[in-house]
C-alpha positions as CSV (number, residue, x, y, z in Angstrom):
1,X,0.0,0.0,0.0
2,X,0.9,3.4,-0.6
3,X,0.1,5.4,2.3
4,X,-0.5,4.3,5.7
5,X,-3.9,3.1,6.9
6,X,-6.7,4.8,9.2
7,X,-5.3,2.3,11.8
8,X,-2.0,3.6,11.4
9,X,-2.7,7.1,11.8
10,X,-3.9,6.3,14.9
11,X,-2.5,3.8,16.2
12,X,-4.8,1.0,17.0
13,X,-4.9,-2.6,15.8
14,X,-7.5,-3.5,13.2
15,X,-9.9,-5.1,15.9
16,X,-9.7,-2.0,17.9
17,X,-13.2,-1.3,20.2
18,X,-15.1,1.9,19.4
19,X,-14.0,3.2,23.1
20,X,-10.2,2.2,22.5
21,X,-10.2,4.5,18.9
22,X,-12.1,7.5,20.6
23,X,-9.2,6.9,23.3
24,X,-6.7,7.1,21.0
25,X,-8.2,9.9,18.6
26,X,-8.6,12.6,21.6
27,X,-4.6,11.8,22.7
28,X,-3.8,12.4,19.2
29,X,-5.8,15.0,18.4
30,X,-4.4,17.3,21.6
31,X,-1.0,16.5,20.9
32,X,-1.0,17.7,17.4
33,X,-3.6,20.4,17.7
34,X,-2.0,23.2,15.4
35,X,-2.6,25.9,18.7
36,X,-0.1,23.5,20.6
37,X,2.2,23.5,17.3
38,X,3.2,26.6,17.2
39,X,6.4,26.3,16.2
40,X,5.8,24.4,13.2
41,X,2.0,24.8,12.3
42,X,2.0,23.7,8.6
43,X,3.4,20.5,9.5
44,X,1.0,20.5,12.9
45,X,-2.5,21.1,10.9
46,X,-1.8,18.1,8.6
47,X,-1.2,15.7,11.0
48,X,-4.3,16.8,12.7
49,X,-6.3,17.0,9.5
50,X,-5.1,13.0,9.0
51,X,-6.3,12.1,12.2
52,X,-9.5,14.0,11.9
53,X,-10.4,11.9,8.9
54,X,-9.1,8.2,10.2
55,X,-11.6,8.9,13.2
56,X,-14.3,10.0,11.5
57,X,-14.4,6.5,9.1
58,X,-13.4,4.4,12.0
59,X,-15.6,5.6,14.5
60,X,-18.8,4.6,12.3
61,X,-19.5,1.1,11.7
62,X,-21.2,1.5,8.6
63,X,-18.2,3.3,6.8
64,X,-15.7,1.3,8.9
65,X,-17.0,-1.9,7.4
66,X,-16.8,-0.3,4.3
67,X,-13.3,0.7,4.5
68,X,-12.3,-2.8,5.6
69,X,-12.8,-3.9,2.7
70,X,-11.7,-1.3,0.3
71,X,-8.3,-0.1,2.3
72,X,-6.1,-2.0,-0.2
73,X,-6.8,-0.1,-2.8
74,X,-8.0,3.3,-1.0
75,X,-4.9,4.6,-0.4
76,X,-3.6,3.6,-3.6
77,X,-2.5,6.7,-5.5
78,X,-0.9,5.3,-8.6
79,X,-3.5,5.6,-11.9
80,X,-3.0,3.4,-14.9
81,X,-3.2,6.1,-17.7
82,X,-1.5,4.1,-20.3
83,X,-3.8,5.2,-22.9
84,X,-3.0,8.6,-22.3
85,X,1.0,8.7,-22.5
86,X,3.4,9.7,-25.4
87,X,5.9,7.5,-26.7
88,X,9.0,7.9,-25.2
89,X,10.4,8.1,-28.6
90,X,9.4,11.5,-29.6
91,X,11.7,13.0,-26.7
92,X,14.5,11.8,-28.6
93,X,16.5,13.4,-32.1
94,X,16.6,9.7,-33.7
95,X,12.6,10.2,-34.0
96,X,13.4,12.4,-36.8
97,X,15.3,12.3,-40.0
98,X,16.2,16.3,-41.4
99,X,14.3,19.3,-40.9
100,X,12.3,19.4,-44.5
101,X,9.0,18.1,-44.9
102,X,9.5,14.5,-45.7
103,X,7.7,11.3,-44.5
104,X,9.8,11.1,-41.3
105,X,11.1,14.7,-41.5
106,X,11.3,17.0,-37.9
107,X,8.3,18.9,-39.5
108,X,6.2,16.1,-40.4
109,X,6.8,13.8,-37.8
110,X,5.6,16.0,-34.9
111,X,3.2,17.5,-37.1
112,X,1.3,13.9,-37.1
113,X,1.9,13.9,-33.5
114,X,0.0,17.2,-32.9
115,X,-2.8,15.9,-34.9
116,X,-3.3,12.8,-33.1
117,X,-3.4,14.8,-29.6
118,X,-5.5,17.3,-31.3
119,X,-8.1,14.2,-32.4
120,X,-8.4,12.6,-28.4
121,X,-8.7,16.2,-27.3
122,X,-12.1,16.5,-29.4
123,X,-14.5,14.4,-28.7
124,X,-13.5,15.5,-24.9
125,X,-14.3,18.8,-25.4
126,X,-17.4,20.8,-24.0
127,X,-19.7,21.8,-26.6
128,X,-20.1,25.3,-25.2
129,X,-16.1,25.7,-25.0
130,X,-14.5,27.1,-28.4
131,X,-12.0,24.9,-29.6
132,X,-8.5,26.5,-29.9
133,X,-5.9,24.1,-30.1
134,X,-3.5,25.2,-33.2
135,X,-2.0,23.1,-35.9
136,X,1.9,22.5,-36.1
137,X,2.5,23.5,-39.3
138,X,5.5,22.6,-42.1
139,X,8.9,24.4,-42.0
140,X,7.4,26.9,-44.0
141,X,4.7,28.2,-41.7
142,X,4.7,32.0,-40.6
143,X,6.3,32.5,-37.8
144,X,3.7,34.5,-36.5
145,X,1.8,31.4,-36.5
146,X,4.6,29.3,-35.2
147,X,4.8,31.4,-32.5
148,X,0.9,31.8,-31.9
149,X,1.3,27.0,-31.8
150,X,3.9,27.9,-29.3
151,X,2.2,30.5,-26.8
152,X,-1.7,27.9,-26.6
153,X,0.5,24.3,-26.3
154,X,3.0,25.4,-23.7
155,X,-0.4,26.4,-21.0
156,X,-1.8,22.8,-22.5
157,X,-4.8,21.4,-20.0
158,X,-6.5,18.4,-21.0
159,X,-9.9,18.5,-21.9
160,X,-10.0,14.5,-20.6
161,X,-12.4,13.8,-17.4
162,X,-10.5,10.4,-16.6
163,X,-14.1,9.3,-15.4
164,X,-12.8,5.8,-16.4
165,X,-10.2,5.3,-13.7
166,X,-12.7,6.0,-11.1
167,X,-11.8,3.1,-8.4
168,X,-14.9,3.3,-6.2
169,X,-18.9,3.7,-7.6
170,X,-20.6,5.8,-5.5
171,X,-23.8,3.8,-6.0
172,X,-22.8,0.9,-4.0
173,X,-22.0,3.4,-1.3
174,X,-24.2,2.5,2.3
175,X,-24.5,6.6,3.1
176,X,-23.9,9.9,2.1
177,X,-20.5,9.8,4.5
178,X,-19.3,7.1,2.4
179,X,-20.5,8.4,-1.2
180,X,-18.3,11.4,-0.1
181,X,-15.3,9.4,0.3
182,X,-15.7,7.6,-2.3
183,X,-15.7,11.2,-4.7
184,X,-13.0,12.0,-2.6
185,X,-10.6,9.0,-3.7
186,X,-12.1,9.3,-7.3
187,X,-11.4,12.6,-7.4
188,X,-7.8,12.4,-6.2
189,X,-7.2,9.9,-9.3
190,X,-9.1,11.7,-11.9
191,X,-6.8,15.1,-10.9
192,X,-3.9,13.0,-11.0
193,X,-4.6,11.5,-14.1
194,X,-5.0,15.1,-15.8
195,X,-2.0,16.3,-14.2
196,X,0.1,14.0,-15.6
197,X,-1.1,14.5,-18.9
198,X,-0.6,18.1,-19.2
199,X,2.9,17.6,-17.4
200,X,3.5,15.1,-20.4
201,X,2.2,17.4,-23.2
202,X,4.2,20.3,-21.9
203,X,7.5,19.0,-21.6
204,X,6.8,17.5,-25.6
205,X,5.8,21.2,-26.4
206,X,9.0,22.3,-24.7
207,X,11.3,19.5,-26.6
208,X,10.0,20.5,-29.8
209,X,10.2,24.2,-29.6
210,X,13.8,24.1,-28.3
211,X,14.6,22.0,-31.6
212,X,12.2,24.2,-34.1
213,X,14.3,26.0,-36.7
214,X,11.0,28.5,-37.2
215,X,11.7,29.8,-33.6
216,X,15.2,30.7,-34.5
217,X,14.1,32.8,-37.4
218,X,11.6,34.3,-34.8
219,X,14.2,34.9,-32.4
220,X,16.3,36.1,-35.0
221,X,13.2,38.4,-35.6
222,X,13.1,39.4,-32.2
223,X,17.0,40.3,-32.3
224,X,16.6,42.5,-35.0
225,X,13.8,44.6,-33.9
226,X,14.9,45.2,-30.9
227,X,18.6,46.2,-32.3
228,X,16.5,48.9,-34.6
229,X,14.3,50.1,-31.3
230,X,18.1,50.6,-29.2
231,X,19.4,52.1,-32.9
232,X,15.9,54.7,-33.2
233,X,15.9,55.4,-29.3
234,X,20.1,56.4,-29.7
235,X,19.0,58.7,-32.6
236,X,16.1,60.4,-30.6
237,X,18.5,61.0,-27.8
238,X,21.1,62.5,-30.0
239,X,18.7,64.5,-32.0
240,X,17.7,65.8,-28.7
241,X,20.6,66.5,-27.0
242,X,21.5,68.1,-30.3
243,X,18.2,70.6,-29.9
244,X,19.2,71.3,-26.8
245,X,22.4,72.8,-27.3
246,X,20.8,75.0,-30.1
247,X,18.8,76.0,-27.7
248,X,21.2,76.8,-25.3
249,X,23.5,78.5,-28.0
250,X,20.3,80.8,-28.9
251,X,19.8,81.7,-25.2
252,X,23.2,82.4,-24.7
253,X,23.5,84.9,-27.8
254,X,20.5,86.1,-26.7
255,X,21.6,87.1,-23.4
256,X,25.2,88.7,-24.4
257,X,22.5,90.9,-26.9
258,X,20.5,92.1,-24.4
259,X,23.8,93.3,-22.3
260,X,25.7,94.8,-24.8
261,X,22.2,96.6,-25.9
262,X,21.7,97.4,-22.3
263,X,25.5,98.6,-22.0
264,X,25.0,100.9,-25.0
265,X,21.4,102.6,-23.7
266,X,23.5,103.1,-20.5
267,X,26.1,105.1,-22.4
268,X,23.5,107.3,-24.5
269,X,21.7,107.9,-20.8
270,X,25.1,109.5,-19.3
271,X,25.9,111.4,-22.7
272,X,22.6,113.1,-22.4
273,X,22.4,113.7,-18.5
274,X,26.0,115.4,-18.9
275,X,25.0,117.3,-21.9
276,X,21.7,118.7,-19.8
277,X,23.6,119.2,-16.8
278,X,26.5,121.9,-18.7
279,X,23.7,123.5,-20.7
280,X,22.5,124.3,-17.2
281,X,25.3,125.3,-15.8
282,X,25.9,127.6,-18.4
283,X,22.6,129.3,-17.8
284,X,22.7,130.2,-14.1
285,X,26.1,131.6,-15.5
286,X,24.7,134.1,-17.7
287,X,21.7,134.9,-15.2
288,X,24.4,135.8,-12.8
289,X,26.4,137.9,-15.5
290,X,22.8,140.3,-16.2
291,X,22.1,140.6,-12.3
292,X,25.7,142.2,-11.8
293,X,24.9,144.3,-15.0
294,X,21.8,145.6,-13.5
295,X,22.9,146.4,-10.2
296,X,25.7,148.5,-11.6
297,X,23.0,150.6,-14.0
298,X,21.2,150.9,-10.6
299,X,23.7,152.6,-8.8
300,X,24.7,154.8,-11.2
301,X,21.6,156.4,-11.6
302,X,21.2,156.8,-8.4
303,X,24.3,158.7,-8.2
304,X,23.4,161.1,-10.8
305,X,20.0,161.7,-9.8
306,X,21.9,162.6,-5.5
307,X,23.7,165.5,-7.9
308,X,20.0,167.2,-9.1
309,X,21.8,167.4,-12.6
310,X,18.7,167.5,-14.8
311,X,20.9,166.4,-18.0
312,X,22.3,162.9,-16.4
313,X,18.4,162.6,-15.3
314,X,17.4,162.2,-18.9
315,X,20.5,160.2,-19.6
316,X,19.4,157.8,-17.0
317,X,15.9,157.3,-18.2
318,X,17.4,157.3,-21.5
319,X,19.6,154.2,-20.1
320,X,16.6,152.9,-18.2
321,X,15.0,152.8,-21.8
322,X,18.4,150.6,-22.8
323,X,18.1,148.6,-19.4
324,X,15.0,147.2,-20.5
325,X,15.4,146.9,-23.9
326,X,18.7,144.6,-22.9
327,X,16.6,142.5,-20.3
328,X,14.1,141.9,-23.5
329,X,16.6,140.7,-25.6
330,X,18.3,138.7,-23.1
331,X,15.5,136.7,-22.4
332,X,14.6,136.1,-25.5
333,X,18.6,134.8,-26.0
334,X,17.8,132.7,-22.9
335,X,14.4,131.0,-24.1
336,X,16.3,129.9,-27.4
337,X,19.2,128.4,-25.3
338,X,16.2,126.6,-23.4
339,X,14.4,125.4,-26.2
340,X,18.0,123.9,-27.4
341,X,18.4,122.4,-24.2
342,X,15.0,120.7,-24.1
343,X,15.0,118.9,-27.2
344,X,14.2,115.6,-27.8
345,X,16.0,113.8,-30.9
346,X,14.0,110.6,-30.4
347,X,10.8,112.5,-31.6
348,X,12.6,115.5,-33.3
349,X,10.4,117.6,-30.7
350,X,11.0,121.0,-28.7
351,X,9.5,122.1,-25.2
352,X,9.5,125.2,-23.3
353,X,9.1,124.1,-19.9
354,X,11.8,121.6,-18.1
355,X,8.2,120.1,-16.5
356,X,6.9,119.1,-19.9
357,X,10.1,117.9,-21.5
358,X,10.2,115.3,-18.2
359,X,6.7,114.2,-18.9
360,X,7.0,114.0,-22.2
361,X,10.2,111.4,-21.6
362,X,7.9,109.6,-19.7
363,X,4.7,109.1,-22.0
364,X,4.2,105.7,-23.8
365,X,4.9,107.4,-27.1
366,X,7.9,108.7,-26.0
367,X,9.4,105.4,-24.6
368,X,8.0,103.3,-28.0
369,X,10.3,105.6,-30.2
370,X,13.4,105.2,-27.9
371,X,13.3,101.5,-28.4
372,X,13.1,102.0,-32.2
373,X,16.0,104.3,-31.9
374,X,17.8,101.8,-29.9
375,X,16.9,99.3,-32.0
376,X,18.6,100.7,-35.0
377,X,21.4,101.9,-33.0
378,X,22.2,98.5,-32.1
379,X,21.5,97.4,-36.1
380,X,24.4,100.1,-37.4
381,X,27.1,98.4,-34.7
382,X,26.9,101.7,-32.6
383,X,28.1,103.9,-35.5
384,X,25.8,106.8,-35.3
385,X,25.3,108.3,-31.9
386,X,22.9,110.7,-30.6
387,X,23.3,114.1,-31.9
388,X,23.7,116.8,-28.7
């Protein structure tokens, strides 16, 4: 026998009483208990779940009488599925003769194969399943296909029920306790069974791909496409980097533009400041000059008219009549030296007043022009400057 029996898994002899396996089965069932197995729990819990099930058999007559006389083959796990294997041969080169499409060529001989798994497969099928099992091919066969065959046959499950290696029918069963063992047992074989097939298939499916030449031209594939990804992904990167040092290059110009631009409206600035600041000076000069000349005139008349002389009385009006002819004319000297002081080249425009030359260099239409100006400053390379 395979495994051990209900008796051994608990101990007792075959003729044990009722009382003597409850005995046993609550010694057994304490000691192994998984919350007194801490340490190794796994191992604990399926002791416990073995003893659980001996117990429950033993401890009924009906199903106890039962097992008596099936325990041979109950714990029996090997399953006869000899009319489900693959000959050993096709896990083996000499099964094939070249890689063509001959009688006993690689292509043809597992192609055959396929087909005959393919044809038990069939009839197992449900009717409300779709069938998708692919066909092998020749060694001229897309690749794509090939590799489509490949992909469905290595995740191979059997569409078999093994229904015919069922040991035990549950129609000779005394009660439900026992049909439910008897599934059980069935069961284990029938998942055995399908195991083993699929394990079978699978390994075939793996033999055979390893040897397909298709798969190295689809590998080959593979290799190349991926070599002209890496090959398209290098050129993107260059083609950036490449666009990003333009860029820089640009921004760069840019800025040394702006400063020299910058450096040169900084220049223009002091010229003008310094050229408003003499024309300035130069006037408070000349204001000073007319005072002193008008204070002297003063005094002299005064003078003349402390002597009474009637004569230097009409000269002195005559010179009063000079005096203010002079002031006349030098004002209207001074308002010509103003209007060329407050003079603005940018708009070719004259002002009277300092107060509306100052907002006139702030207006919008003012400051729009001087960026043209710049802006054609900078275009001759500084040659022209601003006229004073």
């Amino acid at each position: 026998m395979g495994k051990e029996t209900f008796y051994e898994i608990l101990g007792v002899p075959t003729n044990a009483s009722t009382d003597e396996i409850k005995k046993k089965y609550k010694i057994l069932a304490l000691k192994y208990h998984p919350d007194k197995n801490l340490q190794d729990v796994q191992s604990a819990t399926a002791k416990f779940n073995q003893i659980q099930e001996a117990y429950n058999v033993l401890s009924d007559p009906k199903e106890r009488e039962w097992y008596d006389r099936h325990k041979e083959s109950f714990h029996n796990d090997q399953v006869d599925v000899e009319d489900h294997t693959i000959d050993e041969k096709y896990f083996s080169n000499s099964c094939y003769n070249g890689f063509g499409d001959g009688k006993n060529s690689f292509y043809s001989v597992y192609r055959n194969l396929f087909d005959e798994i393919i044809d038990q497969e069939i009839p197992h099928k449900n009717v409300d399943e779709e069938f998708n099992l692919p066909r092998f091919g020749n060694s001229t066969t897309d690749v794509d296909e090939v590799k489509a065959f490949y992909d469905v046959w290595q995740s191979f499950s059997t569409a078999f029920s093994f229904s015919n290696l069922d040991r035990y029918d549950i129609r000779d069963a005394p009660n439900r306790r026992v049909v439910r063992l008897m599934e059980k047992e069935n069961k284990k074989i029938r998942d055995e069974a399908r195991k083993n097939r699929n394990a079978l298939i699978q390994e075939l499916v793996q033999f055979v791909r390893k040897r397909d030449k298709r798969m190295e031209a689809y590998r080959k594939r593979l290799e190349d496409r991926a070599e002209a990804n890496r090959k398209k992904s290098e050129a993107h990167r260059l083609k950036t980097i490449e666009n990003r040092n333009r860029e820089f290059e640009k921004y760069v110009e840019e800025q040394k533009h702006d400063t020299e631009w910058i450096s040169e409206l900084e220049e223009q600035l002091k010229d003008i400041e310094a050229n408003y600041k003499n024309n300035k000076n130069g006037k408070n000069k000349r204001k000073n000059k007319n005072k002193n000349k008008n204070v002297s005139v003063e005094d002299d008349n005064e003078s003349k008219q402390e002597n009474g002389d009637i004569e230097e009385k009409n000269v002195n009006e005559h010179q009063n009549g000079k005096k203010v002819q002079n002031k006349v004319q030098d004002l209207d000297e001074e308002d010509e030296e103003v209007e060329d002081l407050l003079y603005c080249q940018v708009c070719n425009k004259k002002f009277r007043t300092i107060n509306s030359f100052s907002n006139h260099e702030k207006s919008k239409k003012h400051l729009i022009a001087f960026e043209r100006y710049s802006a054609m400053l900078n275009e001759n390379d500084g040659e022209d400057e601003i006229e004073e």
